[in-house]
N, C-alpha and C positions, 0 to 999 in steps of 0.2 A: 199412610201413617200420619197421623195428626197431632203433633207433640204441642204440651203447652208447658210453662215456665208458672207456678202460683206463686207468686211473691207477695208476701206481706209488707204491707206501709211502713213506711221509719219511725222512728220514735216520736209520741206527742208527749207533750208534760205531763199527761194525763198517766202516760204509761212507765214514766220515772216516779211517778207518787204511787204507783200501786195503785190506781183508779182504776173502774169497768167503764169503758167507753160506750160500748154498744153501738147502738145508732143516734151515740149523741155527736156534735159534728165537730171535731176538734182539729187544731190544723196540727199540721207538723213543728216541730221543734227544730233549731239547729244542726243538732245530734242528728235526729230524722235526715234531714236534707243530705247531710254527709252520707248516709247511710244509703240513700236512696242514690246518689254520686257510685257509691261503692258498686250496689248491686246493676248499675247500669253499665258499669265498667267490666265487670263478670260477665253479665248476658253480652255485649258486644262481641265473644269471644266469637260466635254464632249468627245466623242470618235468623232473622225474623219477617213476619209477614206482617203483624197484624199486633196492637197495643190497644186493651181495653181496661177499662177497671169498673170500681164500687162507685157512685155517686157521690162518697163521702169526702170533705178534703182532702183530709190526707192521705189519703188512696191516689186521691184526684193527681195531687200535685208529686207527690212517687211516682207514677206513671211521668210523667210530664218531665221530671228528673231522668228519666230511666231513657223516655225518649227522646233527649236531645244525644245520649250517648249511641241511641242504635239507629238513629237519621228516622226516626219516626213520629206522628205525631198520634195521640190517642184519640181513636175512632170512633169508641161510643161508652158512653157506661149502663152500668145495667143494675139495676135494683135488687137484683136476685143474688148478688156479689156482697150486696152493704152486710156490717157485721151483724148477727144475733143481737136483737131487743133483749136488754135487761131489765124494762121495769123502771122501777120504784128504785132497784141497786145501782143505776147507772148513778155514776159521781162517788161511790163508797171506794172505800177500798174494800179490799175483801174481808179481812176482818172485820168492818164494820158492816159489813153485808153478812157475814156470818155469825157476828152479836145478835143483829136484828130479826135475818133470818136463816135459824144454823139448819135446818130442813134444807136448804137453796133453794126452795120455790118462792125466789122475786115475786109479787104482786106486778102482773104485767107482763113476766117473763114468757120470750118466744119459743114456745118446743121446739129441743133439737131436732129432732124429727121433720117440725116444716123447713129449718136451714137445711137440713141437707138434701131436701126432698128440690128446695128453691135453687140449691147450689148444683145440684148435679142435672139438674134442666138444664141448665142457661153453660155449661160445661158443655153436655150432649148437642144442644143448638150452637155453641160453636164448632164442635167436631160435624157436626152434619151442614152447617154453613159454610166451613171454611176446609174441608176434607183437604190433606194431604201439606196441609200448613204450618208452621210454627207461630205460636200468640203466644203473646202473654199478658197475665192475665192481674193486673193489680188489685188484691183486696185484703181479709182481714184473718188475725191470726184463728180465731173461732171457724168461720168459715174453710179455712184449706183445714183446721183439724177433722172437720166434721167430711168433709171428701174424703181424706186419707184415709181414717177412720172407719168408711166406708166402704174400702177397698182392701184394707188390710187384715190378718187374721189376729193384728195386737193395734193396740191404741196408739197414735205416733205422741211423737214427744211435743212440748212446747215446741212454737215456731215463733222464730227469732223476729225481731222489728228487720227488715227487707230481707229475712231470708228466702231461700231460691226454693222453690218443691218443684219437680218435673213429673208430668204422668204422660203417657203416650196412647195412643186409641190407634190398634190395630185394623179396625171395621168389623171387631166383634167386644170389645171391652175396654176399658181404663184399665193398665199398666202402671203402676209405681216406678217411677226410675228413682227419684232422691228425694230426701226431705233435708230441707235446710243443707244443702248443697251435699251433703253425705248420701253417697249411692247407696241403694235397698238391694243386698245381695242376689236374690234370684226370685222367680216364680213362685217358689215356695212360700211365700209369706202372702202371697195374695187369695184372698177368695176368688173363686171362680163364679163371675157371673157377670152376666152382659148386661149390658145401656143399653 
């Protein structure tokens, strides 16, 4: 069994002003920092093997945070992790990204389709890498939505600035354990179908 931990980055300024980030590269905030204190305090509860994240900073430096709480240091990043390309909308907020363009199709904008097609690779390459391990795994709030999303038979909710998501890999699928530290009751809510 191959469990992994998705945490999303801590708060940037970006994400207190209601800004889309995307793959623009913003650090973390204060707030963030603590946050990222927080969720590394949580995961120590547990043994880990293995700390990766997004490329992006503030992924970067959450991991890095999270890692001095579990005696680890972060292994590698991986580009397949960084959040959804926005465009043209990256720096709006969203009402002014939904003034401009109330359709949502950003000029520029990255199908969701290739993030989850990009995220649940580089997922599957750690479960077949790292078989029988615990990682975790630092990236962004888009990105774990579009996993979960992908595995679930409803849409999950916002994910929090360092909140905790678990999924587990049997050696035949992704498992949902929690989203945002709230456990996902049973089997029942998942589609059936194998990585």
């Amino acid at each position: 069994m191959t469990y992994l931990a998705l945490v999303r980055h801590g708060e940037t300024d970006w994400n207190r002003r209601g800004r889309l980030q995307g793959s623009s590269d913003i650090p973390l905030n204060d707030t963030g920092r603590r946050q990222a204190g927080l969720a590394g305090i949580d995961l120590a509860r547990r043994h880990w093997d293995l700390l990766v994240s997004s490329p992006l900073s503030r992924a970067g430096e959450t991991a890095d945070i999270i890692g001095t709480h579990l005696g680890l240091e972060r292994a590698a990043t991986y580009s397949d992790l960084a959040e959804r390309h926005f465009g043209e909308a990256e720096g709006s907020t969203n009402f002014e990204a939904y003034d401009r363009w109330p359709h949502g199709r950003y000029p520029g904008l990255e199908p969701r389709s290739e993030v989850r097609r990009r995220a649940l690779r580089k997922i599957d390459d750690l479960a077949r890498e790292h078989p029988g391990s615990a990682i975790v795994v630092v990236t962004h709030g888009g990105v774990i939505r579009t996993v979960l999303d992908s595995l679930l038979t409803h849409r999950s909710p916002r994910i929090a600035n360092a909140g905790v998501s678990t999924l587990r890999h049997d050696g035949q699928r992704w498992v949902v354990g929690s989203i945002n530290g709230v456990a996902v009751a049973d089997g029942s809510t998942l589609r059936q179908q194998s990585r």
